[in-house]
C-alpha positions as CSV (number, residue, x, y, z in Angstrom):
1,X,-28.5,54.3,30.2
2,X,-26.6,51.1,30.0
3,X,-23.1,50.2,30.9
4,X,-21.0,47.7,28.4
5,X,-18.0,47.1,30.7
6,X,-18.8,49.2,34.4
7,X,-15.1,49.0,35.5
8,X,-14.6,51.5,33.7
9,X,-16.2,53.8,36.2
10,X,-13.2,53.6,38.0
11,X,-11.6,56.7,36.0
12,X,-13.7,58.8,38.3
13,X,-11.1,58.1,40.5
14,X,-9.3,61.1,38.8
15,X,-11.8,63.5,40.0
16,X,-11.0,64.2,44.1
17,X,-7.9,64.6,42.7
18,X,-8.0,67.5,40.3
19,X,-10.2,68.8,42.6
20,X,-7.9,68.8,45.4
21,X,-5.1,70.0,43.0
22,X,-6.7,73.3,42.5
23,X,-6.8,73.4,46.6
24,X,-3.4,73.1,46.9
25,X,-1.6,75.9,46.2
26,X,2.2,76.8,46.9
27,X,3.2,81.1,48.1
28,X,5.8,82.1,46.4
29,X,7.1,85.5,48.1
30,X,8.2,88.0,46.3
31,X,11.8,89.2,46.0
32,X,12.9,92.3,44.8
33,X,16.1,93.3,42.7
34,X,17.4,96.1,41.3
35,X,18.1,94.4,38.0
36,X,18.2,90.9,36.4
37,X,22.1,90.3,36.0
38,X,22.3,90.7,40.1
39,X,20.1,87.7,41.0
40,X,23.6,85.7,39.7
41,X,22.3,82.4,42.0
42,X,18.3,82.3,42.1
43,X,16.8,79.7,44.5
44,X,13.9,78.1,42.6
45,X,12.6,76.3,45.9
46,X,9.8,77.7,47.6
47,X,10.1,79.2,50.9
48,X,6.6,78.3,51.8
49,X,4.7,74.7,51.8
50,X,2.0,74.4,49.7
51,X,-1.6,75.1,51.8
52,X,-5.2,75.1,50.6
53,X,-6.5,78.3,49.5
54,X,-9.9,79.1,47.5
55,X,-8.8,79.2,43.9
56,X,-10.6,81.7,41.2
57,X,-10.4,79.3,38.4
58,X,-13.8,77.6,39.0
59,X,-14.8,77.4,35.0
60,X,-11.5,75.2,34.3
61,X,-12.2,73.4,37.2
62,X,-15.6,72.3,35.9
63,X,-14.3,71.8,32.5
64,X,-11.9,69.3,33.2
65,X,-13.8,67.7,35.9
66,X,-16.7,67.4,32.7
67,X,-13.9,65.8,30.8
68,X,-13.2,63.2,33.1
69,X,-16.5,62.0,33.3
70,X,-17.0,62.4,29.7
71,X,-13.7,59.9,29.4
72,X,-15.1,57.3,32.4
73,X,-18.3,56.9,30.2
74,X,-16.2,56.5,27.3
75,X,-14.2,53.7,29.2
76,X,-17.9,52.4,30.9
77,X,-19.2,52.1,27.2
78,X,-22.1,54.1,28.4
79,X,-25.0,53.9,26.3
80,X,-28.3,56.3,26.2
81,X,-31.5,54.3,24.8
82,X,-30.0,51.0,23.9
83,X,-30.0,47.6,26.0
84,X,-27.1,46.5,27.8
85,X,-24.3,44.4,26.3
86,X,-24.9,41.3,24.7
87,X,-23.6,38.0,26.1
88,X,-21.9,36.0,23.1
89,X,-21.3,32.1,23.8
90,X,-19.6,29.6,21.0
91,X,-20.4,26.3,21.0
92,X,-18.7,24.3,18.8
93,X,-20.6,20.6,18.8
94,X,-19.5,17.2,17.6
95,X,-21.0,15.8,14.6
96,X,-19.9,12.8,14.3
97,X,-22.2,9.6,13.8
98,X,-21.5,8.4,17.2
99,X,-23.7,10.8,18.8
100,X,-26.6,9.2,17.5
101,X,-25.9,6.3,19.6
102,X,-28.6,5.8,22.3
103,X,-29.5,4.0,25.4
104,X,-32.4,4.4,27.8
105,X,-34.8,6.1,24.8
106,X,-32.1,9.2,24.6
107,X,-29.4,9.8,22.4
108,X,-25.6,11.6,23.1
109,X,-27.4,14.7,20.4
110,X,-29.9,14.9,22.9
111,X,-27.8,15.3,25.6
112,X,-25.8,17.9,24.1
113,X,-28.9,19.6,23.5
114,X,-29.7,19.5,26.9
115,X,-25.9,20.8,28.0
116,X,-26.2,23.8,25.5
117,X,-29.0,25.0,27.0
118,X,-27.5,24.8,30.4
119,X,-24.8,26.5,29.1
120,X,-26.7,29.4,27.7
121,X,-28.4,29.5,31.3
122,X,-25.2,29.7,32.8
123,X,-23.8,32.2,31.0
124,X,-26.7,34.7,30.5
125,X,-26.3,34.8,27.1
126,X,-27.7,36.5,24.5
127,X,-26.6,35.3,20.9
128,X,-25.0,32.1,20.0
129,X,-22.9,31.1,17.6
130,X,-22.9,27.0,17.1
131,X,-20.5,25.4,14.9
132,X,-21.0,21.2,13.7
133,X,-17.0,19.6,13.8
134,X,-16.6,17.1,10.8
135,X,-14.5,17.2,7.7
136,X,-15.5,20.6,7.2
137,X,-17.0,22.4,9.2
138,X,-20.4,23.4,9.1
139,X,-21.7,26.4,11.0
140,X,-25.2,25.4,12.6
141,X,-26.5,28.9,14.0
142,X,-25.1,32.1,13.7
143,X,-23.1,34.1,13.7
144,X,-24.2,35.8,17.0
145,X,-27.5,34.5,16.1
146,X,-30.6,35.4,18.9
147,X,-30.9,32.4,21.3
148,X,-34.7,31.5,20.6
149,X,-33.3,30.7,17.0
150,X,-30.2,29.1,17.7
151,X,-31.7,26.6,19.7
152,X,-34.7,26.2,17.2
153,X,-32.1,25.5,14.8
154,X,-29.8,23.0,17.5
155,X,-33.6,20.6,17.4
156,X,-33.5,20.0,14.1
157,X,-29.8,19.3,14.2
158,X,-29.0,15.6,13.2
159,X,-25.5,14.1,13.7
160,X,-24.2,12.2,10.1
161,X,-20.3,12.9,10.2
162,X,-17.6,10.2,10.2
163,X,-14.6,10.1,12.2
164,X,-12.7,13.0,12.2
165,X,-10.3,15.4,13.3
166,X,-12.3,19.0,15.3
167,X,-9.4,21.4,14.8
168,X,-10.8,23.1,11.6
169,X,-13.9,23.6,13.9
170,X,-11.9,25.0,16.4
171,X,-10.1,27.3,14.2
172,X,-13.4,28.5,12.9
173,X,-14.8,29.1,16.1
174,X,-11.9,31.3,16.7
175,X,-12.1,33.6,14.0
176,X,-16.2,33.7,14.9
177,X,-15.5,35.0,18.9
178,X,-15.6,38.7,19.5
179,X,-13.8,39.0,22.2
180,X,-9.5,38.3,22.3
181,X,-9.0,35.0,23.9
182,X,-12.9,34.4,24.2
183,X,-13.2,30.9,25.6
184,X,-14.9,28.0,23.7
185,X,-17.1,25.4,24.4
186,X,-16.7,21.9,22.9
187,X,-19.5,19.3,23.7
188,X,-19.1,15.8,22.2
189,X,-19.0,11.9,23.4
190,X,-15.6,10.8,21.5
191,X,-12.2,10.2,23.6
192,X,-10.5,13.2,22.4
193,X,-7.3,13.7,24.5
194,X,-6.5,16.8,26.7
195,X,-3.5,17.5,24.4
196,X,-5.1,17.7,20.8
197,X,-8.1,20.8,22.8
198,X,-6.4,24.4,22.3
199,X,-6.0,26.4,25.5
200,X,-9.1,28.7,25.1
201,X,-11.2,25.7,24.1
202,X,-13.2,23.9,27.3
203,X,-14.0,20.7,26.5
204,X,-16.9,18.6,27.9
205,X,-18.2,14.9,26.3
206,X,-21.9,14.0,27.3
207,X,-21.1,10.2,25.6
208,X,-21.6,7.1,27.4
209,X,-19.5,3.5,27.4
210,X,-21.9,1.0,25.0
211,X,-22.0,-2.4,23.2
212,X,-22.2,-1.8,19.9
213,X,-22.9,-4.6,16.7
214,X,-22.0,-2.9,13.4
215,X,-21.1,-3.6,9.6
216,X,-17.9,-2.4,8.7
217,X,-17.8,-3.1,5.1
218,X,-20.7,-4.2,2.0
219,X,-20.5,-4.9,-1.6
220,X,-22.7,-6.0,-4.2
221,X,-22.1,-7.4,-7.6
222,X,-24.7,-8.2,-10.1
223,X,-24.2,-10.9,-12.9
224,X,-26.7,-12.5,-14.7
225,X,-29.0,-11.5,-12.2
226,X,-28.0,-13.0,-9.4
227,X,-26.5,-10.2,-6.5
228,X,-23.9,-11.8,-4.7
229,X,-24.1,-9.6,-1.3
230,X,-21.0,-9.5,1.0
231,X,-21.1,-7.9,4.1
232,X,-18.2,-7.5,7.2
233,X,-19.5,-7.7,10.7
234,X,-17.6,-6.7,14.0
235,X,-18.8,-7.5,17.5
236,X,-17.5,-3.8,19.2
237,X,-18.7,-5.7,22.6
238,X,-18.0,-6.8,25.8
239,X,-18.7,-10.7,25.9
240,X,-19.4,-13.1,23.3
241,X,-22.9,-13.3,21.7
242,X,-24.6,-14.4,18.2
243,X,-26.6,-12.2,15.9
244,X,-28.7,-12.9,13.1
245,X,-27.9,-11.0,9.7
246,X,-30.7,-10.6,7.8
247,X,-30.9,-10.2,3.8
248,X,-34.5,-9.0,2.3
249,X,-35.7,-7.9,-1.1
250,X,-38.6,-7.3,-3.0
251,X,-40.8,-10.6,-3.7
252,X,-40.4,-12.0,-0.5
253,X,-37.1,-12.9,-0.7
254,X,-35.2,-13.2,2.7
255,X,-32.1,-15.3,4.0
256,X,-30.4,-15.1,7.7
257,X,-27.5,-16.4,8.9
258,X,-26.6,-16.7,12.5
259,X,-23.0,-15.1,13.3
260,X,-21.1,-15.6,16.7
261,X,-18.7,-12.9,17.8
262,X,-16.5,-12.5,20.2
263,X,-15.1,-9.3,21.8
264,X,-13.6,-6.9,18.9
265,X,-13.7,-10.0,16.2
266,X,-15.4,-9.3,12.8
267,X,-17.3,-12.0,10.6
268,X,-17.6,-12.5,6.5
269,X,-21.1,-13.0,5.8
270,X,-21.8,-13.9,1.9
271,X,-25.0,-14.8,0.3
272,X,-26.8,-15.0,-3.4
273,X,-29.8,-13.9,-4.6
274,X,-31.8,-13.7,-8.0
275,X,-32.6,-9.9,-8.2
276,X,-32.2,-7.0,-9.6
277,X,-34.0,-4.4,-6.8
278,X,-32.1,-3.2,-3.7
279,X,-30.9,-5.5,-0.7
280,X,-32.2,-4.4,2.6
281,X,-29.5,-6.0,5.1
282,X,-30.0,-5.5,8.7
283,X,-28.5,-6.5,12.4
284,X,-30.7,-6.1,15.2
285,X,-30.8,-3.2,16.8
286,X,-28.8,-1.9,19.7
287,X,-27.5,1.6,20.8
288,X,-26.3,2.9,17.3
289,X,-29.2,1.8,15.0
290,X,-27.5,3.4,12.0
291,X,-24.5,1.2,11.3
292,X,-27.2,-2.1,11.1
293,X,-29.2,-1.0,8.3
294,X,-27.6,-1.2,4.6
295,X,-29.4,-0.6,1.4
296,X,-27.6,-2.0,-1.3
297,X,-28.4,-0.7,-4.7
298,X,-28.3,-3.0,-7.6
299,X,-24.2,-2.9,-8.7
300,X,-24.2,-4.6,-12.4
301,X,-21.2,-4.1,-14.6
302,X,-21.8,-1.4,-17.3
303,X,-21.9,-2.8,-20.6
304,X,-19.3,-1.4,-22.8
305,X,-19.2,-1.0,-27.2
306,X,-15.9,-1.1,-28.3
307,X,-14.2,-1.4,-31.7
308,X,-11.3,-2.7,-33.5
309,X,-10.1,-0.2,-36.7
310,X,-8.8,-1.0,-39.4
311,X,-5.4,-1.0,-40.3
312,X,-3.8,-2.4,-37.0
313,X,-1.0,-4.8,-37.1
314,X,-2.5,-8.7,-36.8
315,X,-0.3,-9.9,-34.2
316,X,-1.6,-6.2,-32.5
317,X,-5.5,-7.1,-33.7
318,X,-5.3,-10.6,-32.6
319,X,-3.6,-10.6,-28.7
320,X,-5.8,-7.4,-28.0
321,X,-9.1,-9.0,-29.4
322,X,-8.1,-12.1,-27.1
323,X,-7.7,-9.4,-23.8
324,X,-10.5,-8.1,-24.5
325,X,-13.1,-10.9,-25.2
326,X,-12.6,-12.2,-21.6
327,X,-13.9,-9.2,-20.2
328,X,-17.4,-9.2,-19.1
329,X,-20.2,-7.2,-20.4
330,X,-18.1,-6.0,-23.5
331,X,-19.7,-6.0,-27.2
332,X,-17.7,-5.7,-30.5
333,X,-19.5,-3.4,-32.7
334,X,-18.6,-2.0,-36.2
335,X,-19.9,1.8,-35.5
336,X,-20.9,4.1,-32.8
337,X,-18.7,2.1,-30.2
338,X,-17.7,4.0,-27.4
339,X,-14.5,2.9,-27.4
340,X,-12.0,2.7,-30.3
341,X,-8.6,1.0,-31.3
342,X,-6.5,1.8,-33.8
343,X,-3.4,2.2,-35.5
344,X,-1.8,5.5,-35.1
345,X,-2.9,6.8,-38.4
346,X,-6.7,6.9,-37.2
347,X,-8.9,8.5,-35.3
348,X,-9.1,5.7,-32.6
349,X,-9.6,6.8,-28.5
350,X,-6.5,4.3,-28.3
351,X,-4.0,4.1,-30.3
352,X,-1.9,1.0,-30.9
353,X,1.5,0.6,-33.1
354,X,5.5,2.0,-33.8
355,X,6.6,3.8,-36.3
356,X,10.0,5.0,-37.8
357,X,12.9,3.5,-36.0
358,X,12.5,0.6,-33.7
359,X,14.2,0.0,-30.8
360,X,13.6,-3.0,-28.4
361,X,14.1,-2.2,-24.4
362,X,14.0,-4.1,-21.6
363,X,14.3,-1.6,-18.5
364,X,13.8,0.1,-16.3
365,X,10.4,1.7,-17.3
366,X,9.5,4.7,-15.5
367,X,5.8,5.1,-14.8
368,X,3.2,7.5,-13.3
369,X,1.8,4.3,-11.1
370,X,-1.0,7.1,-9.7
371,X,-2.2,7.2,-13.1
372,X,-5.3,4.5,-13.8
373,X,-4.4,3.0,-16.6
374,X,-0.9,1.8,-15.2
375,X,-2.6,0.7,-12.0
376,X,-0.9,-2.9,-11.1
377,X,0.5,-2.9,-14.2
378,X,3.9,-4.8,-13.6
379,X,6.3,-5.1,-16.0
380,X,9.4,-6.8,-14.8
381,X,11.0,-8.9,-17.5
382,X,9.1,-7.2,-20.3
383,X,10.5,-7.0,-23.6
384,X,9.3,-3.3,-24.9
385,X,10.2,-2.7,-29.1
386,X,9.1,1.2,-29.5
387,X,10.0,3.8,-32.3
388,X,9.1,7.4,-32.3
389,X,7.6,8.8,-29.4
390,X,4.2,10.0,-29.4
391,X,2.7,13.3,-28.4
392,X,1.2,13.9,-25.6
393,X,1.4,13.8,-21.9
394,X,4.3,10.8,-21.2
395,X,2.8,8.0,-19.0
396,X,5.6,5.4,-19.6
397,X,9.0,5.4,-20.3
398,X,12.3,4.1,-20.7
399,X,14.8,7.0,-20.5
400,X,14.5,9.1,-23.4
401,X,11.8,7.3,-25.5
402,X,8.4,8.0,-24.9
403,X,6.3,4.5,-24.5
404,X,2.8,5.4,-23.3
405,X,1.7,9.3,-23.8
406,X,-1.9,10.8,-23.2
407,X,-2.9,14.0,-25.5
408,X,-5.1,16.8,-23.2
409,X,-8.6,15.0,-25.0
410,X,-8.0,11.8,-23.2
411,X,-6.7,9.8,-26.6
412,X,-4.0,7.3,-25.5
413,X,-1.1,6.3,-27.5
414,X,0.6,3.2,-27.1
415,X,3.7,3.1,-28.7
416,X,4.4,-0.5,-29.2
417,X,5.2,-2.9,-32.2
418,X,3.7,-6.0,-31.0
419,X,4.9,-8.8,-32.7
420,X,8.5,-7.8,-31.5
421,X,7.9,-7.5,-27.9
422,X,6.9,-9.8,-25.5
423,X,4.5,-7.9,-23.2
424,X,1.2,-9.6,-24.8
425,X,2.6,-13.0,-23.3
426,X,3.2,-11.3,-19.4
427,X,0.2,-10.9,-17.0
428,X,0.8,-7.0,-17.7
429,X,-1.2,-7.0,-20.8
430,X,-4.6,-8.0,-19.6
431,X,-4.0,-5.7,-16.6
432,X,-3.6,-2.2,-18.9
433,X,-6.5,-3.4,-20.9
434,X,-8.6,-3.7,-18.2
435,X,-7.6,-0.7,-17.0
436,X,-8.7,0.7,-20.7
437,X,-11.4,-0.8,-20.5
438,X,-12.6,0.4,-16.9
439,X,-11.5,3.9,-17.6
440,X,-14.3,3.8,-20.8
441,X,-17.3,2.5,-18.6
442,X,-15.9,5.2,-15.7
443,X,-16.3,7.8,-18.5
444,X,-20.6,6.9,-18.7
445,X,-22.4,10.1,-16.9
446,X,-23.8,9.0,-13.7
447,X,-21.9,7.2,-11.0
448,X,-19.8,4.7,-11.6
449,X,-19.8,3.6,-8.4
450,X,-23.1,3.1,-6.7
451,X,-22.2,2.3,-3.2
452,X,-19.7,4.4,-0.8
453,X,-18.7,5.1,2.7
454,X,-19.7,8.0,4.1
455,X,-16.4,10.1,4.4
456,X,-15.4,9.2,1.2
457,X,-15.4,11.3,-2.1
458,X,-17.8,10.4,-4.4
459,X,-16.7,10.3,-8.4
460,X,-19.4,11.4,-11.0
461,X,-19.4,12.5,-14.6
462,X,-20.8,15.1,-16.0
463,X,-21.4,16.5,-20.0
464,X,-22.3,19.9,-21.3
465,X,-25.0,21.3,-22.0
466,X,-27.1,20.6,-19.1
467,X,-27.5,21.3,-15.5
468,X,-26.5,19.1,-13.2
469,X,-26.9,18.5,-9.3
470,X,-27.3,16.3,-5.7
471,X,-30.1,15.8,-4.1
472,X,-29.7,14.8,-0.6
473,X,-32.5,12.0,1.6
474,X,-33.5,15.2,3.5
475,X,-34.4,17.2,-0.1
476,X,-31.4,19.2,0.4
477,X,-29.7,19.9,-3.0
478,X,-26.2,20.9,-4.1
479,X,-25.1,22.2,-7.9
480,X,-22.4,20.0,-9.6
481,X,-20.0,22.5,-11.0
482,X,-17.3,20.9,-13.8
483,X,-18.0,18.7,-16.5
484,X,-16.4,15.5,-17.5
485,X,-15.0,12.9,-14.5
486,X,-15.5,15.1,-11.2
487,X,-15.1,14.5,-7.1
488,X,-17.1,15.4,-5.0
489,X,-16.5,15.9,-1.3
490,X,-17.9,13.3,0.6
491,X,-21.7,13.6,1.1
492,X,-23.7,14.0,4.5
493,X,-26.0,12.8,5.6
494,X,-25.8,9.0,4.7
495,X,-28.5,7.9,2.2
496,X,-30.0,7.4,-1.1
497,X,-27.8,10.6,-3.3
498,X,-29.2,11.4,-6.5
499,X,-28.2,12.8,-9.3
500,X,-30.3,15.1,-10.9
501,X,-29.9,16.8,-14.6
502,X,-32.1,19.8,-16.0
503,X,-34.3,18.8,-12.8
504,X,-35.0,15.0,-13.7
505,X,-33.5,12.1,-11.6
506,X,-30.7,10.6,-13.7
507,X,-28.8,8.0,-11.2
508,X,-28.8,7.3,-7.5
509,X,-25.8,6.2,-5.3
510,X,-26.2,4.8,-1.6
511,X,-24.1,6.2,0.8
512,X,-23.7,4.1,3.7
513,X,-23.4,4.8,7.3
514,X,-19.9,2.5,7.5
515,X,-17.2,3.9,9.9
516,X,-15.6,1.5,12.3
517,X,-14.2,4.6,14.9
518,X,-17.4,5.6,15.2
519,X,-18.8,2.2,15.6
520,X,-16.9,1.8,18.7
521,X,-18.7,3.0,21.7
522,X,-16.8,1.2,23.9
523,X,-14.4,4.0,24.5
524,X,-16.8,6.9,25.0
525,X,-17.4,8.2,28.3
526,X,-17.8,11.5,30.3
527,X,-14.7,13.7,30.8
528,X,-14.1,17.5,31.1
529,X,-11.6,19.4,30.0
530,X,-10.8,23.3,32.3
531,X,-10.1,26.0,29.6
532,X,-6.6,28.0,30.3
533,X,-7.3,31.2,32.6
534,X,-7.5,34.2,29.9
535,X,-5.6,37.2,30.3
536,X,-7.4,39.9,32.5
537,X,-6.6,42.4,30.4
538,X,-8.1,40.3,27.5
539,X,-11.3,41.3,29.3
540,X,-11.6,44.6,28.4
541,X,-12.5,43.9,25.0
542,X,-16.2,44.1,24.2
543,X,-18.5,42.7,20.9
544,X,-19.7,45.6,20.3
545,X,-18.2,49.0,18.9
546,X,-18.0,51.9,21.4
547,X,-19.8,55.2,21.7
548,X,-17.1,57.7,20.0
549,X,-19.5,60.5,21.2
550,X,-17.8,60.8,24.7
551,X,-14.4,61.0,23.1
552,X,-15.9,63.9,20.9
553,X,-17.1,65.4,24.3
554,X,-13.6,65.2,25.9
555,X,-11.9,67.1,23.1
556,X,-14.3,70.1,22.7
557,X,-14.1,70.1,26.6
558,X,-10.4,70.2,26.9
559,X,-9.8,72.8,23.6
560,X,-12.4,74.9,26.1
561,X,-10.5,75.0,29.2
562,X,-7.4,75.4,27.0
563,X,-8.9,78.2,25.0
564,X,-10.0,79.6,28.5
565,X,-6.6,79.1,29.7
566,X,-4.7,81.0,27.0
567,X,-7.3,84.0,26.9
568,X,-7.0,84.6,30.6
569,X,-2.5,84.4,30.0
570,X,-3.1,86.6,26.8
């Protein structure tokens, strides 16, 4: 037999004393009268004290005492055949990038490691329940997962997450805890304040104060092939120092600059070079290895077909034509373009012209500015001549006509007479045609961007008909659900992504291991945070449903001695 929660033995307390209540009894003397209506003033107290006396009611006395113990085993959580209560520990354990950083051949992951199985030592427990902070929450191991597995699980663990903020981890270990008020554990290395833990959360970082060299920032653009690489260094150290940045690709290629920096200063390092593989860019290494190593995929502009229909307006024809042609990468075509201008008449993706009657206006224009073809699209001092107002979603107005609409299959009308306004002569016209024009590369399927921060949501586009999903470095794979222009939550842990349709590798984006918090390691250190005292009574709880067969017990014994009682009345 095994005891869940042994206090409750303490109801046998109960048992002396029904026992010695059926010692005590009080003697009542008699009193005779000759009828009822003479005893006018009856004295209820007893003439004699109460003394022991041996009792004939041993069978109740044994029921009930039966009862009692049947009721203490309820409370004990007694169990027959089965192993003693199990000892549930959460751990909830920071992911964030930081962790990774290392000094003397051992990392803050490793540590943690270390501290959660002291912890599980400590606490005799059981099952585990481990829970990875980041910006969402991942559980690790569990729930109430065997120990054996939970730490098998904790070793392969790898730390990828950028800063971030643990409450939803916290929040998730509450929910996962058994017991009300069950105290948490929360290992990690960051400075997180006393203030921001919740009460039942005890808080202990295992990080240590380091120097740190890191990129904070990379791009890459790729024109006539030639990549013109630029990259953001900070010096997150103690005392001024030069590093070398270096810039490989494939064919030998290789540059280095040398780059002082002083304490919490950042550097601009630029460079060229003819090709069209990936950059390897590198710092050398120190305690966070993973924010000096960059591999920057090749970043050209997609080219882009596009068409002028017939039938627009030549003042229209000629000033768009002119935007246009100083894009790069952009081809005038006579079919199959993928984008196409027109009047309003056609069939064109964008629609160009007024008709009915025309009425010039000059402000203020009202505008959705998060939509992206009005991005930086400024247009004080802009003549606008408009006439009936389109269909579609509005985008742009000026009170109650309708400049700039969107219909719910993407085609854009702009309604605009050109040659009597003056916005093709303002710095807003090649600003909304680039944003045209951006929007129609954007819409290609793959990625159209092929280098991110980890943290940040990645965009993709998708078609029907086929099956689309993400591969991860580590050969982990996630569906893509949606079709057309999607976002995905940001993607862990950094790496090449790619993107993979009816199985077959379509296009690859790099995420990069970029995060200046967690860059930083000069303001990790050890601390420890107490968890509240819990509520004794909040103790009583256990993880584990009770044994209702000693409550069934305690009935049939008491509808016994009552049955017994009533028969020997009767």
């Amino acid at each position: 037999m095994s005891l869940g929660f042994p206090l409750g033995l303490l109801a046998l307390l109960a048992v002396p004393a029904v026992i010695a209540a059926y010692f005590l009894r009080r003697k009542q003397p008699p009193r005779l009268v000759s009828a009822l209506f003479l005893w006018r003033t009856p004295d209820q107290r007893a003439e004699a004290g109460p003394r022991f006396e041996r009792f004939s009611r041993e069978t109740s006395l044994v029921l009930e005492t039966l009862a009692l113990i049947a009721a203490a085993l309820f409370l004990a959580d007694a169990r027959c055949g089965e192993t003693a209560k199990r000892t549930h520990v959460v751990v909830v354990i920071d992911g964030s990038l930081s962790m990774l950083a290392t000094k003397d051949g051992r990392s803050a992951a490793d540590a943690a490691r270390d501290a959660v199985a002291a912890l599980v030592k400590d606490e005799g427990a059981s099952v585990l329940t481990l829970i990875e902070t980041g910006t969402k929450p991942r559980l690790l191991a569990g729930p109430q997962l065997d120990v054996a597995r939970a730490t098998a699980a904790l070793e392969a663990w790898r730390p990828s997450q950028p800063s971030h903020d643990p409450t939803p981890a916290f929040a998730l270990a509450r929910e996962l805890t058994t017991v009300p008020k069950q105290r948490v554990h929360f290992i990690t290395d960051g400075p997180i304040r006393e203030l921001t833990l919740p009460p039942e959360v005890q808080g202990r970082s295992v990080g240590r104060q380091l120097e740190n060299v890191a990129f904070l920032s990379a791009q890459r653009r790729d024109e006539g092939g030639v990549a013109t690489v630029t990259v953001r260094v900070a010096g997150l150290v103690n005392s001024a120092r030069t590093v070398p940045v270096r810039f490989s690709a494939k064919g030998g290629l290789e540059q280095s600059q040398q780059v002082a920096l002083t304490p919490g200063s950042t550097a601009l390092v630029r460079v060229g070079m003819k090709t069209e593989d990936s950059i390897e860019v590198s710092l050398p290494d120190d305690a966070l290895m993973e924010d000096g190593r960059l591999s920057l995929l090749p970043s050209p502009t997609p080219s882009l077909e596009l068409s002028l229909l017939d039938g627009l307006d030549p003042s229209a024809q000629t000033t768009i034509a002119r935007a246009l042609r100083v894009m790069g990468n952009v081809t005038f075509v006579t079919k199959g373009a993928a984008l196409t201008i027109g009047a309003p008449s056609t069939q064109a993706r964008v629609r160009v012209g007024a008709t009915g009657d025309l009425k010039s206006f000059v402000g203020p224009f009202f505008a959705q500015k998060s939509h992206a073809l009005l991005d930086d699209v400024q247009l004080g001092g802009v003549v606008w001549t408009a006439g009936e107002n389109p269909p579609g979603q509005p985008l742009l107005s000026a009170g109650a006509a309708v400049l700039m609409s969107e219909d719910d299959d993407g085609v854009v009308h702009l309604n605009l007479d050109v040659s009597r306004s003056n916005i093709q002569r303002s710095v807003a016209w090649p600003v909304l045609w680039g944003n045209v024009v951006r929007r129609a590369r954007n819409a290609h399927e793959g990625f159209p961007r092929r280098l991110v921060h980890i943290g940040e949501d990645v965009p993709v586009v998708t078609s029907a008909g086929a099956s689309w999903a993400l591969q991860g470095p580590e050969g982990s794979s996630r569906p893509v659900l949606g079709v057309g222009a999607l976002t995905v939550p940001p993607l862990s842990p950094p790496g090449a992504w790619t993107l993979l349709r009816d199985g077959k590798v379509f296009d690859t984006v790099e995420v990069l291991a970029l995060d200046a918090h967690e860059s930083d390691l000069r303001t990790r250190g050890a601390w420890s945070v107490d968890a509240a005292k819990t509520d004794a009574l909040a103790t009583l709880a256990t993880d584990r449903p009770r044994a209702w067969a000693w409550v069934l017990a305690v009935l049939v014994l008491m509808l016994a001695d009552f049955w017994l009682t009533a028969r020997r009345r009767a």
